[in-house]
VMD Tcl script that builds the backbone (N, CA, C; Angstrom):
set m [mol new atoms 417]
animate dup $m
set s [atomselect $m all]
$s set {name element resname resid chain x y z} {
  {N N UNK 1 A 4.643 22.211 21.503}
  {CA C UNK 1 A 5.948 21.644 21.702}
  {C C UNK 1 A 6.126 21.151 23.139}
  {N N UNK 2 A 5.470 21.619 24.151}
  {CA C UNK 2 A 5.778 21.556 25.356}
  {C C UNK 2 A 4.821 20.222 25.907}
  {N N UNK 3 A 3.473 19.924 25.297}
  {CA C UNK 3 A 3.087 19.050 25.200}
  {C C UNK 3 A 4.095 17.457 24.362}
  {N N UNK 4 A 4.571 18.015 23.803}
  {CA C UNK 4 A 5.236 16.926 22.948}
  {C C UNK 4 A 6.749 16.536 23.673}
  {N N UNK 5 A 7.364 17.542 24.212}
  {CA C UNK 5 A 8.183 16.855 25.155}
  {C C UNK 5 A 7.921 16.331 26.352}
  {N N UNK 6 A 6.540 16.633 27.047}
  {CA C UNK 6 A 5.558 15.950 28.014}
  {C C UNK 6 A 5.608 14.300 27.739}
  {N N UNK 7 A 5.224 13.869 25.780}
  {CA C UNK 7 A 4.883 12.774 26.159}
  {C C UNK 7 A 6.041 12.021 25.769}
  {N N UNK 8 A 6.916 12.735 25.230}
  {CA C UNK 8 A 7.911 11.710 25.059}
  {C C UNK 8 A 8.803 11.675 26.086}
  {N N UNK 9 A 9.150 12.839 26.697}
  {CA C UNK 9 A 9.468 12.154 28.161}
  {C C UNK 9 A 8.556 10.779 29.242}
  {N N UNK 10 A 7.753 10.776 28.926}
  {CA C UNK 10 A 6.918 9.952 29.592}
  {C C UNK 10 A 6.858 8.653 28.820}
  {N N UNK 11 A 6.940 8.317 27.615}
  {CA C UNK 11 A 7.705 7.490 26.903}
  {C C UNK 11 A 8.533 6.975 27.155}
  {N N UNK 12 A 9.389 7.621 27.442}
  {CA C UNK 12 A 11.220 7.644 27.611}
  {C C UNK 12 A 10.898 6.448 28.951}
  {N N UNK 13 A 10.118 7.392 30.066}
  {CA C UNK 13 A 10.574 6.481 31.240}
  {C C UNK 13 A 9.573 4.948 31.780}
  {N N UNK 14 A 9.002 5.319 30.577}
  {CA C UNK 14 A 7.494 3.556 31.145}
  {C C UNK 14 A 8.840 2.603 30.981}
  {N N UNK 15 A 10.215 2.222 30.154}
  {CA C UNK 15 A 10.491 1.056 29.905}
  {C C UNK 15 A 11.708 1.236 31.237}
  {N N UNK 16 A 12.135 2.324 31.402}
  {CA C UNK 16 A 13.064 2.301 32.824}
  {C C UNK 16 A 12.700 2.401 34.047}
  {N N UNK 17 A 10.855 2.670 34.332}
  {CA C UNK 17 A 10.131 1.672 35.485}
  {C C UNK 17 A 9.850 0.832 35.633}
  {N N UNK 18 A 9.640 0.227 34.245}
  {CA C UNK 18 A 9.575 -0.938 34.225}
  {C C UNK 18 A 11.054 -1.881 34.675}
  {N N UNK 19 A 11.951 -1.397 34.046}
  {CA C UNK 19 A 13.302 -2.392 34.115}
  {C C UNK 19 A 13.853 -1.952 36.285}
  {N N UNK 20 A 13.438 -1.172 36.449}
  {CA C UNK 20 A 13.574 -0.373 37.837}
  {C C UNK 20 A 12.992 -1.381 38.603}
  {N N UNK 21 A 11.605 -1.741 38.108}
  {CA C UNK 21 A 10.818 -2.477 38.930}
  {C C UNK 21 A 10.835 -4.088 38.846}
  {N N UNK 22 A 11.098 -4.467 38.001}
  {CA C UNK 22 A 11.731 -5.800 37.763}
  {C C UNK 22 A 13.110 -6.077 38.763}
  {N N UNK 23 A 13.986 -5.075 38.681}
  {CA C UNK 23 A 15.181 -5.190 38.978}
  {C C UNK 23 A 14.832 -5.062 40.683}
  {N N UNK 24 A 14.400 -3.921 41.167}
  {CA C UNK 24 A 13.719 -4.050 42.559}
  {C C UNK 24 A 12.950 -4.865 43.315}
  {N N UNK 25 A 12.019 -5.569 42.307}
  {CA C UNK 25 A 11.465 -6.928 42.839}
  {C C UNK 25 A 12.440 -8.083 42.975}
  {N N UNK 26 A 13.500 -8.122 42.131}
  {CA C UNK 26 A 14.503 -9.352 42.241}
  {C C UNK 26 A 15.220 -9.350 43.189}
  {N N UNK 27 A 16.184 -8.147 43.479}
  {CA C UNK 27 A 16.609 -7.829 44.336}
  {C C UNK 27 A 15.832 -8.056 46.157}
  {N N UNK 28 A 15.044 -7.530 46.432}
  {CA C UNK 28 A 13.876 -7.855 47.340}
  {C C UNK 28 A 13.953 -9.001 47.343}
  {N N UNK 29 A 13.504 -10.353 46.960}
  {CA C UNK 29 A 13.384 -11.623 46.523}
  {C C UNK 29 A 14.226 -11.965 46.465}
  {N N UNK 30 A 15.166 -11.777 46.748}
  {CA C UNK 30 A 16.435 -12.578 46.685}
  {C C UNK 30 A 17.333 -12.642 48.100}
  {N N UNK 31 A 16.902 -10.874 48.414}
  {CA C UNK 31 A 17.298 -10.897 49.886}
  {C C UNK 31 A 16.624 -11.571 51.050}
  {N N UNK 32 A 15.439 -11.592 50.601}
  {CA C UNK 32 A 14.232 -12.422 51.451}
  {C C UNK 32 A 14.379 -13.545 51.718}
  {N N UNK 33 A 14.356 -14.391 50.514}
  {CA C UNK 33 A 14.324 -15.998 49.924}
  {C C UNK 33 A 15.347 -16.266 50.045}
  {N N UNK 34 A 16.482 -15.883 48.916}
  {CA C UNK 34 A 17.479 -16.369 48.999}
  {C C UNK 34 A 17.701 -16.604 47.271}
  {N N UNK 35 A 18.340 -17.063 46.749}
  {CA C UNK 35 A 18.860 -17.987 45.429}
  {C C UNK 35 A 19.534 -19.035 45.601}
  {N N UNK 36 A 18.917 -20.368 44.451}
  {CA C UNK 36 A 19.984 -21.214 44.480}
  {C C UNK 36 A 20.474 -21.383 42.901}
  {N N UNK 37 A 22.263 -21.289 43.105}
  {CA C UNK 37 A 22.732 -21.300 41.874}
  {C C UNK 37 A 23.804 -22.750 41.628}
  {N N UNK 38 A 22.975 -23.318 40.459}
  {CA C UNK 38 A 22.909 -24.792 40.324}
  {C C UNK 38 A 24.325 -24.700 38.898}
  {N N UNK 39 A 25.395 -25.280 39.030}
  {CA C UNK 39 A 26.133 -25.470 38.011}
  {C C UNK 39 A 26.001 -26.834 36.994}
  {N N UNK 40 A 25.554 -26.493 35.759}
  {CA C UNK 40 A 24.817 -27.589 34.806}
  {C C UNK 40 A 25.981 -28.230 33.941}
  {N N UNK 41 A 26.979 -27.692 33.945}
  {CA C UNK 41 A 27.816 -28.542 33.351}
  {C C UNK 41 A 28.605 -30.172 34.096}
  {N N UNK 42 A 28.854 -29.995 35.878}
  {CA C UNK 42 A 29.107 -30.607 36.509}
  {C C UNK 42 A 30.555 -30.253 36.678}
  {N N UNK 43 A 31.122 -31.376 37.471}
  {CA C UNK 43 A 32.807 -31.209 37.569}
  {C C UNK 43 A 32.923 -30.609 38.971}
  {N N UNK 44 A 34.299 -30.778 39.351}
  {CA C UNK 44 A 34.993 -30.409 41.104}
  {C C UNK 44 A 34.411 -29.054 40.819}
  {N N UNK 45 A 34.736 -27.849 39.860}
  {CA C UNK 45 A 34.510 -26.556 39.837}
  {C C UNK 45 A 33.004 -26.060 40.324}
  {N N UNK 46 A 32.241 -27.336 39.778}
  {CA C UNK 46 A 30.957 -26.620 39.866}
  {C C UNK 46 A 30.209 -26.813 41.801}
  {N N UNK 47 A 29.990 -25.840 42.182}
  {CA C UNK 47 A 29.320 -25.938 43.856}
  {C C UNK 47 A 27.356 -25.442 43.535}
  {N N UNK 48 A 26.838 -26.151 44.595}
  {CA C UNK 48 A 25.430 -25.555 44.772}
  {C C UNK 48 A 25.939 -24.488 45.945}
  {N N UNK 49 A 25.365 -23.162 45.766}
  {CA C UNK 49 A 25.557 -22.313 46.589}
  {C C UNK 49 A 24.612 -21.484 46.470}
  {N N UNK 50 A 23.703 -20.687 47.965}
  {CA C UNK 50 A 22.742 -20.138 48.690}
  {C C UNK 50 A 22.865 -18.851 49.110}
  {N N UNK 51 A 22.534 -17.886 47.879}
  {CA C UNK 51 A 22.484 -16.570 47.856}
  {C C UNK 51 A 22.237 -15.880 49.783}
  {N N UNK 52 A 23.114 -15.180 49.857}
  {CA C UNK 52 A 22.954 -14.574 51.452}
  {C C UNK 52 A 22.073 -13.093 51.508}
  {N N UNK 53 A 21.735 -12.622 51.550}
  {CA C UNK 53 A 20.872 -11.244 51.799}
  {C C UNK 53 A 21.559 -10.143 51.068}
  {N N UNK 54 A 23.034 -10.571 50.913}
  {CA C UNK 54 A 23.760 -9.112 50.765}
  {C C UNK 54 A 23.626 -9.050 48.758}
  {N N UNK 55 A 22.723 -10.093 47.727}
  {CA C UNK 55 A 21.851 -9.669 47.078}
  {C C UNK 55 A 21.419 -8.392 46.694}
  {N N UNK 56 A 20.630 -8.125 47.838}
  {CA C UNK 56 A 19.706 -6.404 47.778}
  {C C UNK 56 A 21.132 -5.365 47.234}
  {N N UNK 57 A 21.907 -5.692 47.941}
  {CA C UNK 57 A 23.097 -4.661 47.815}
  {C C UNK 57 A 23.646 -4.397 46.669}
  {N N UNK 58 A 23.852 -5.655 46.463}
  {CA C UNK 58 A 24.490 -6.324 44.816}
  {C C UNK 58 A 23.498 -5.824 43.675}
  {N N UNK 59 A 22.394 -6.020 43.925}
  {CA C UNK 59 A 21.745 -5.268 43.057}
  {C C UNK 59 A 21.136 -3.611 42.765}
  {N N UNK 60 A 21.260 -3.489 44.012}
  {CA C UNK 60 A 21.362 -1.594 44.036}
  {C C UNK 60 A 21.576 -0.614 43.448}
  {N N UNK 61 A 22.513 -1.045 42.878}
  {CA C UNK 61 A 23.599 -0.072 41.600}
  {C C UNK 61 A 22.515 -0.324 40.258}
  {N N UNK 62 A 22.125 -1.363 40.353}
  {CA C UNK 62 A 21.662 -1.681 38.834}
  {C C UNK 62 A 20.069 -0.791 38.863}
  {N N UNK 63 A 19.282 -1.133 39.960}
  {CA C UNK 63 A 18.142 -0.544 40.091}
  {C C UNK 63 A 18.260 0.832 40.121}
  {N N UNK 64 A 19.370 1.297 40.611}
  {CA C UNK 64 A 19.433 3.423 40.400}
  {C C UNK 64 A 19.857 3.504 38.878}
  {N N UNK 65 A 20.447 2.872 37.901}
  {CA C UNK 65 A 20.813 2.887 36.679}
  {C C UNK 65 A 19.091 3.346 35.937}
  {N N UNK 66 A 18.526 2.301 36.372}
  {CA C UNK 66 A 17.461 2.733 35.716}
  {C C UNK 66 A 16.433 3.823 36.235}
  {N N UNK 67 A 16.034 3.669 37.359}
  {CA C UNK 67 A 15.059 5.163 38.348}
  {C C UNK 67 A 15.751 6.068 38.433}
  {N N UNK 68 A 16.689 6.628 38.029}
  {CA C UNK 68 A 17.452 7.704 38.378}
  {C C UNK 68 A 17.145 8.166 36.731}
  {N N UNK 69 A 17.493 7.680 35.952}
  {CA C UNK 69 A 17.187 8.071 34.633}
  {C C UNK 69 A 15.432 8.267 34.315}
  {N N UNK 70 A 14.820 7.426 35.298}
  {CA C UNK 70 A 12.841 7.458 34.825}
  {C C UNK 70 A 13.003 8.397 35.617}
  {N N UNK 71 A 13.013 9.121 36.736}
  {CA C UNK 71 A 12.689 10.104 37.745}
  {C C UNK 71 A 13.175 11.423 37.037}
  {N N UNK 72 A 14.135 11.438 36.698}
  {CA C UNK 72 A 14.518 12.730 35.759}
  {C C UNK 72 A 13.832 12.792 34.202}
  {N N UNK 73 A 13.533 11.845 33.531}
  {CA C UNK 73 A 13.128 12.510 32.632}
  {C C UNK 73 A 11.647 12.717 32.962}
  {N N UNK 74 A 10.632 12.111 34.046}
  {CA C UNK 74 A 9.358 12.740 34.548}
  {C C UNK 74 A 9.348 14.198 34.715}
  {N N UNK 75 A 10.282 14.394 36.009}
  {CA C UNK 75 A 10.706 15.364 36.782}
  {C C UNK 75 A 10.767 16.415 35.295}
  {N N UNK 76 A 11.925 16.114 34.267}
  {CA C UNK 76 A 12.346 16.895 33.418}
  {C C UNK 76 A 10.665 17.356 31.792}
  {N N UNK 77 A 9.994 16.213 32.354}
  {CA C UNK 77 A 8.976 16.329 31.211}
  {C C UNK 77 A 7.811 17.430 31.861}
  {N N UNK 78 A 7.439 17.378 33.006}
  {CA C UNK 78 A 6.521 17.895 33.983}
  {C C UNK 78 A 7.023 19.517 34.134}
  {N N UNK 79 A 8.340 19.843 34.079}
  {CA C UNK 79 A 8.851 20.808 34.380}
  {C C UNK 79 A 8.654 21.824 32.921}
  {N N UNK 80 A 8.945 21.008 31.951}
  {CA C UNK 80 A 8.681 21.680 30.804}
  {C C UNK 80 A 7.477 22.115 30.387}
  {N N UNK 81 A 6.545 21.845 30.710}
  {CA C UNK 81 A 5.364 22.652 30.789}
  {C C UNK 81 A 5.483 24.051 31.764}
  {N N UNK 82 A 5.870 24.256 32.758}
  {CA C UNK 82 A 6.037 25.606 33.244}
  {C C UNK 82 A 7.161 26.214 33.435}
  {N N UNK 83 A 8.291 25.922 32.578}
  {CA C UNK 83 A 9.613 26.087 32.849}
  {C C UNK 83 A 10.251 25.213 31.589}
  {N N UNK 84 A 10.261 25.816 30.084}
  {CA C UNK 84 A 10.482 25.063 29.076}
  {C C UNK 84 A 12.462 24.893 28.976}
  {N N UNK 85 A 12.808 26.147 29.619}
  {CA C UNK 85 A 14.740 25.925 29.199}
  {C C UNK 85 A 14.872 24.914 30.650}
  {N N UNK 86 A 14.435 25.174 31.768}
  {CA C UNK 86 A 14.665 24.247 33.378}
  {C C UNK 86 A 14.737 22.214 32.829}
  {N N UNK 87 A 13.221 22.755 31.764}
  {CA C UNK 87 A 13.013 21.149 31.838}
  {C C UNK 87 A 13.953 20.400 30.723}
  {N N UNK 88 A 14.328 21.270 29.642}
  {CA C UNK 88 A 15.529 21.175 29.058}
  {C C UNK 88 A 16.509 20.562 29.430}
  {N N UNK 89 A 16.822 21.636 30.424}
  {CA C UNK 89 A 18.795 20.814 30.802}
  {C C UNK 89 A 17.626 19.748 31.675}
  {N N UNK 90 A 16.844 19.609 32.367}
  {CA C UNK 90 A 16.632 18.097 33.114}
  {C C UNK 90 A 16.638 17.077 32.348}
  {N N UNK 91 A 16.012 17.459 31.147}
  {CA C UNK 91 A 15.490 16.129 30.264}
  {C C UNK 91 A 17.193 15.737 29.549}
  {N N UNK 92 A 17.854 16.909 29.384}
  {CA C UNK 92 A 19.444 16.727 28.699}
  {C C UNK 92 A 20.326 15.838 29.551}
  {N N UNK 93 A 19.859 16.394 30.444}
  {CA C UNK 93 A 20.776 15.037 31.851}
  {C C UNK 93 A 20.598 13.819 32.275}
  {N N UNK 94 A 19.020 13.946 32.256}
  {CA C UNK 94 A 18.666 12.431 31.715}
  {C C UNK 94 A 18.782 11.549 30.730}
  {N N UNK 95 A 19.160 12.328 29.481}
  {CA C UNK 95 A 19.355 11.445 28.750}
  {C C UNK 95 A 21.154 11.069 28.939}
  {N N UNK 96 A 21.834 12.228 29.472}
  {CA C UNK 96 A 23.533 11.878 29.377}
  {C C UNK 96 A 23.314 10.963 30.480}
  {N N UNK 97 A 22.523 11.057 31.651}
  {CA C UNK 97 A 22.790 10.205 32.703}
  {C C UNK 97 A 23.137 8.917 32.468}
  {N N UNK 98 A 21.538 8.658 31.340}
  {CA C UNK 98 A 21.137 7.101 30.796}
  {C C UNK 98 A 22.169 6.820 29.890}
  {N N UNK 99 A 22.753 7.463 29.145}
  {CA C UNK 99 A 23.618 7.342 28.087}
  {C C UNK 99 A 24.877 6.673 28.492}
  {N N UNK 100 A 25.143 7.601 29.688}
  {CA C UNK 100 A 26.880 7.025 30.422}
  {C C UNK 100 A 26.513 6.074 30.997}
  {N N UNK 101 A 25.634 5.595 31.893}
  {CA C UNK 101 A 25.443 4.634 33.040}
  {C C UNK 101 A 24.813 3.683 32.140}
  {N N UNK 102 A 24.018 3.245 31.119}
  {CA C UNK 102 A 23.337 1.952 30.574}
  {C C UNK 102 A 24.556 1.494 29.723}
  {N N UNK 103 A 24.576 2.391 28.369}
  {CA C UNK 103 A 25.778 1.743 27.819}
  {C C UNK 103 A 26.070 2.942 27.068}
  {N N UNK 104 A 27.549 2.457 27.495}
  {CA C UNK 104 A 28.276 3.501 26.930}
  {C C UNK 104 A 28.562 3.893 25.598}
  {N N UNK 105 A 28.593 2.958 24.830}
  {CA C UNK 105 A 28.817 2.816 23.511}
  {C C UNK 105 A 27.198 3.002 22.610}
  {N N UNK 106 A 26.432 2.684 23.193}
  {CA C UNK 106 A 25.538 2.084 22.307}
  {C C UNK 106 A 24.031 2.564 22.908}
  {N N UNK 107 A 23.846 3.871 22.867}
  {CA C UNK 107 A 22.532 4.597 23.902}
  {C C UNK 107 A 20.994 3.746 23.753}
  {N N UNK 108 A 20.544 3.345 24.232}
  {CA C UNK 108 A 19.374 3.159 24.361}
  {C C UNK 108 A 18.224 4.032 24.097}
  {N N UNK 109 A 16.945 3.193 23.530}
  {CA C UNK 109 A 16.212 4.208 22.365}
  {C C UNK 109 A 15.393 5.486 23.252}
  {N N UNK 110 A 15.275 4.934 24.738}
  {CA C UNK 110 A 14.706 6.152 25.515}
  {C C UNK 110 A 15.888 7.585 25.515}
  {N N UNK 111 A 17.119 7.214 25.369}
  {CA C UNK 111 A 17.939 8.409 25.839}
  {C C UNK 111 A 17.839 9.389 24.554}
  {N N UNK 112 A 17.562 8.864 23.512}
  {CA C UNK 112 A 17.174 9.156 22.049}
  {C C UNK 112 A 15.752 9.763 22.582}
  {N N UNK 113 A 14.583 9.776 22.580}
  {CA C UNK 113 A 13.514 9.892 23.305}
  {C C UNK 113 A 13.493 11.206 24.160}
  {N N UNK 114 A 14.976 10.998 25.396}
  {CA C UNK 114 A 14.966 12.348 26.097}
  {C C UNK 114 A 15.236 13.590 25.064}
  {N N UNK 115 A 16.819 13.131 24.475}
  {CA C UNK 115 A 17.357 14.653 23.513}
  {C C UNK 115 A 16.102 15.042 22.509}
  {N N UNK 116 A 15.419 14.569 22.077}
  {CA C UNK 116 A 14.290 14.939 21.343}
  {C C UNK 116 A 13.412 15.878 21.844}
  {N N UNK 117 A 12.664 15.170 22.842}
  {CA C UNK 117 A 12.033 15.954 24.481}
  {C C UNK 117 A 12.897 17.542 24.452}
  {N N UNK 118 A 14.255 17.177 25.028}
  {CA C UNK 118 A 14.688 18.059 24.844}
  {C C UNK 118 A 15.256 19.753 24.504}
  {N N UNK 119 A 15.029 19.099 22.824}
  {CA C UNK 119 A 15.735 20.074 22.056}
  {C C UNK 119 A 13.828 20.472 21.399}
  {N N UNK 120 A 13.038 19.665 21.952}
  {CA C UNK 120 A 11.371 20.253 22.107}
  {C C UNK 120 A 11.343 21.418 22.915}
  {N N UNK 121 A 11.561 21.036 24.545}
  {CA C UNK 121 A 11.465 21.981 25.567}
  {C C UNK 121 A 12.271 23.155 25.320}
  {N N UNK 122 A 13.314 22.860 24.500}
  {CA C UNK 122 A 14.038 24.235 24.507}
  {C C UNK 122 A 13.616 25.244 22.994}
  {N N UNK 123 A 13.046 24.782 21.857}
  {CA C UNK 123 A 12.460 25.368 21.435}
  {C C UNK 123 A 10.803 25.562 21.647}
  {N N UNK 124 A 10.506 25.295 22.514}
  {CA C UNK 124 A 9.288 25.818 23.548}
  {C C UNK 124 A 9.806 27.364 24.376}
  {N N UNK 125 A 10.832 27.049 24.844}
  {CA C UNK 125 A 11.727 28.113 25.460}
  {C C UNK 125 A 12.129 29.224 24.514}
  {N N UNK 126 A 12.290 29.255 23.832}
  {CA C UNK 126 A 12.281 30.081 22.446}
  {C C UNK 126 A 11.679 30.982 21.882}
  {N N UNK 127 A 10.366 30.046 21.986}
  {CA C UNK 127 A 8.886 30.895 21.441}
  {C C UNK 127 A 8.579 32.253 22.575}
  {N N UNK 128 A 8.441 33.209 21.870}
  {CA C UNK 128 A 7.601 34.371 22.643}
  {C C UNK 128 A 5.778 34.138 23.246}
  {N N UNK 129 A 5.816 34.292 24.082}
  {CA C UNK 129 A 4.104 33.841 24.710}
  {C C UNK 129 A 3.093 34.939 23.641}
  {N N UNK 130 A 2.178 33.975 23.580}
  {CA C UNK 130 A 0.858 34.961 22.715}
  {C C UNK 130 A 0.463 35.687 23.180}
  {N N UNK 131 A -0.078 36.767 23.097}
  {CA C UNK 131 A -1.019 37.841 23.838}
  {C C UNK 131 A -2.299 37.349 23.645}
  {N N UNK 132 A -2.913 37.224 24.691}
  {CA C UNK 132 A -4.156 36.585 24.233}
  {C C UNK 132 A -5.330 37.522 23.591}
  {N N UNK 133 A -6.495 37.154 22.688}
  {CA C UNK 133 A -7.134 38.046 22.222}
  {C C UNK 133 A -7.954 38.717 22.701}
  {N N UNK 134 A -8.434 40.132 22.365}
  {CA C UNK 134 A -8.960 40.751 23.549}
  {C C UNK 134 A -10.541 40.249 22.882}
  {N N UNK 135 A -11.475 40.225 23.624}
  {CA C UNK 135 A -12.861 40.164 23.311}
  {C C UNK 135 A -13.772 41.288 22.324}
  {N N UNK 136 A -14.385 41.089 21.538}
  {CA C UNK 136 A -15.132 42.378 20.652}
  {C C UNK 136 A -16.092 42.807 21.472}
  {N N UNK 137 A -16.128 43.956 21.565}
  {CA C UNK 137 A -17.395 45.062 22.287}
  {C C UNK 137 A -18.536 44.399 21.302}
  {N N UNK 138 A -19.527 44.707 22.126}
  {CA C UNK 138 A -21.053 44.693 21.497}
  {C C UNK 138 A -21.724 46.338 21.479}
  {N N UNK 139 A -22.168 46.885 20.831}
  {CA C UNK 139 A -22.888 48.234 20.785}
  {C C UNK 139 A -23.960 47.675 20.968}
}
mol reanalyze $m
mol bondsrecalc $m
mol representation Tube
mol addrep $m
């Protein structure tokens, strides 16, 4: 079990490093470079205007939405191997984290992914440890 909330925590977070790292490269790149945002319809309303640095900032919030949710359910998958109720509530918070902060209404399939993990690690936590077997004498 403790293996199995290992990999689905680790599951959980390949698509929110990924979206982390997308979102962090844009951000970066934008503060660097710059953006230009071109209005295609035309008209007095529409301006060409030249993204300023403060970008990185603007995008900040969005990039912890996602690494804050991959870092905890690692943190929370890794833990459950030597600490099955610890990695529990981590992996449980990661998924409420991701749940409240992505969308509210409508959870995303990793936060599904964590409670699974989860309610793994905590019946890992459950189980009594084996005694291991003792070896047979030889006469």
């Amino acid at each position: 079990m403790r293996i199995a909330a290992l990999v689905l925590s680790l599951i959980a977070a390949v698509p929110l490093t990924m979206s982390a790292s997308v979102l962090g490269a844009t951000a970066l790149s934008r503060a660097l470079f710059g953006a230009t945002n071109v209005c295609a319809a035309g008209g007095p309303e529409c301006r060409t205007s030249v993204s300023e640095p403060g970008d990185l900032l603007n995008l900040l919030p969005y990039f912890l939405i996602f690494a804050v949710p991959a870092v905890l359910s690692v943190v929370g998958g890794v833990l459950t191997m030597r600490r099955p109720r610890a990695g529990a509530v981590v992996l449980l918070v990661a998924a409420v984290v991701g749940a409240v902060t992505i969308f509210t209404f409508i959870p995303p399939f990793w936060t599904v992914l964590d409670l699974i993990a989860a309610g793994l690690a905590f019946a890992a936590s459950r189980q009594k440890p084996q005694p291991a077997a003792e070896p047979k004498r030889q006469s």
